[in-house]
N, C-alpha and C positions, 0 to 999 in steps of 0.2 A: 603758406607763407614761406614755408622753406624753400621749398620746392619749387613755389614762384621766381624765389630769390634764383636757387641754381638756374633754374631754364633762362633766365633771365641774362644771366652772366655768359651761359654756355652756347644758348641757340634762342633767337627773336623769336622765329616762328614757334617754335615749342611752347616758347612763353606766351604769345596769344594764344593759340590755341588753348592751352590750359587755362587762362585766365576765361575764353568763351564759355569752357563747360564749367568752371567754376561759377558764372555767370547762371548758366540752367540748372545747375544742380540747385544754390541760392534759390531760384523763381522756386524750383521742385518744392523745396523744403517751406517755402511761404516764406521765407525772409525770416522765420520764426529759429530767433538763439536757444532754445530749448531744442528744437530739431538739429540745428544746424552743429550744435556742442552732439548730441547723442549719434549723429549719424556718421558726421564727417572729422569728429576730437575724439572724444569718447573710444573708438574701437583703436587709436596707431596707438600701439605698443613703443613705439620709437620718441614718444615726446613725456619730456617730463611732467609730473603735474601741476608742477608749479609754473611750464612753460603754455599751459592750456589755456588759461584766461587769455595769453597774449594772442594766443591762434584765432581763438574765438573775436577777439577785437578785430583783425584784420580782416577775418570774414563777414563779419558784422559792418567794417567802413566799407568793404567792397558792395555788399547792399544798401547802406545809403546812398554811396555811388551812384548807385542804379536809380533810387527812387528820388535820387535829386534830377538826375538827365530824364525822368520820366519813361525809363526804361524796366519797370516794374514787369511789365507782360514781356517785350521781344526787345532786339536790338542790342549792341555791343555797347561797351563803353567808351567816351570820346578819348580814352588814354590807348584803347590799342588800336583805336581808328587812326589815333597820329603816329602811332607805330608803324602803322601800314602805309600811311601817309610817307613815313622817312624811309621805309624801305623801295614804297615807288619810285617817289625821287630820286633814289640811287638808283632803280632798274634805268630814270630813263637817262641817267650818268653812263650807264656801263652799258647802253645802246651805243653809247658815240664814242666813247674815247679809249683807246687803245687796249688799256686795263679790262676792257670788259667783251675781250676776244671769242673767251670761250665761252662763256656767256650767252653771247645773243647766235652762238651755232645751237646752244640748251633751248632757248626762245623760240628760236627758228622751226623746231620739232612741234614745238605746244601752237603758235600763230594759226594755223588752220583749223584748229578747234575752238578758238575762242568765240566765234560768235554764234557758235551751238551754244556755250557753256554761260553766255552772255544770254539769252532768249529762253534757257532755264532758271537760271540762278539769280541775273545782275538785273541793274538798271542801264538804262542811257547814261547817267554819269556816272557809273562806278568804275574805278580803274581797275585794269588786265591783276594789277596786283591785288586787292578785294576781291576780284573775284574770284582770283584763285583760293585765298586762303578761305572763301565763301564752301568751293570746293572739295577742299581737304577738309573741313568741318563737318562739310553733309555728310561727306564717307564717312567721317569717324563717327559721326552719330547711327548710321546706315548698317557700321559693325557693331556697336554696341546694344541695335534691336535684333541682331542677328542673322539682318538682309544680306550682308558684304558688299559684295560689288554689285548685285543687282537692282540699279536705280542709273537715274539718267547723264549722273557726272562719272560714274565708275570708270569707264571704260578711256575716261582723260586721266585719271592719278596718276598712270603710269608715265603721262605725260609734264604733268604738274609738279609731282614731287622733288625730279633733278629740280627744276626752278626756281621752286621755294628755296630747296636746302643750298643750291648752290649761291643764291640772290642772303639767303642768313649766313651762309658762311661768310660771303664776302663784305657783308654788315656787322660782323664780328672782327675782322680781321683791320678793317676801314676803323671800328671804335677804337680798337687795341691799341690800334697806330701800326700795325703792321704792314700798310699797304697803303701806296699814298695813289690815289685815284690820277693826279695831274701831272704825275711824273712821266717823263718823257724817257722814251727807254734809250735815247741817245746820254741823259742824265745818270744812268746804272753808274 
């Protein structure tokens, strides 16, 4: 919950991605709040005790989540599906308009591997953005069994990662109000 929170404030992508494996860890555990309090409350030293019940609630709505969308066995939730959703929408902002210069020379690098990474990973309608973050999940899962890079998206991260972080930085910056997408640099 914390943690959600900060990633959340600080970096989009962080925050789905933690939200997915907070998602597999949930299935891991069977949705079971005796597991889920012992394995993932239970051992942080960092939370008060009287702040554990509310941890637990929050992991607990994020499983009904799940078993409301019918998402019990696989699949994401339709909250960081629409996250990924607003952050397409902005990829395909910063395809076209001035603001998103540097951008699509980061794009331009990762564009020839998509439709390897597409006939791995995606479907026919998943966007470039999905599948990347599809991507960066498999590796992180891929390091966690202690494959690394040996698996069939590995050898794109390198490629994927500017794009993610620089497509969340500038979704952080667009929230803040730091950065106005439709400004005309004649307007400076």
């Amino acid at each position: 919950m914390d943690i959600a929170k900060a990633k959340r404030r600080e970096n989009i992508a962080e925050y789905i991605l933690y939200l997915w494996q907070i998602e597999d860890l949930l299935r891991a555990l069977q949705f079971s709040p005796e597991a889920v309090y012992s394995q993932l409350i239970a051992p942080r030293k960092d939370i008060e005790e009287a702040q554990k019940p509310v941890f637990l609630m929050w992991y607990m709505d994020i499983a009904n989540l799940l078993r409301e969308e019918g998402k019990e066995e696989k699949g994401h939730l339709e909250h960081t599906l629409h996250l990924i959703q607003d952050l397409h929408d902005l990829h395909l902002q910063l395809m076209n308009l001035p603001v998103g210069e540097h951008y699509r020379k980061t794009v331009a690098q990762l564009e020839p591997e998509l439709p390897r990474l597409r006939s791995v990973l995606g479907n026919p309608g998943m966007s470039d953005t999905e599948l990347c973050f599809r991507a960066l999940y498999a590796t992180m899962l891929y390091r966690i069994k202690g494959q690394g890079e040996n698996h069939a998206v590995g050898d794109t991260i390198a490629l994927i990662s500017p794009v993610i972080g620089e497509l969340a930085a500038l979704h952080g910056k667009v929230e803040r109000g730091e950065i106005d997408l439709f400004k005309k640099a004649d307007d400076e």
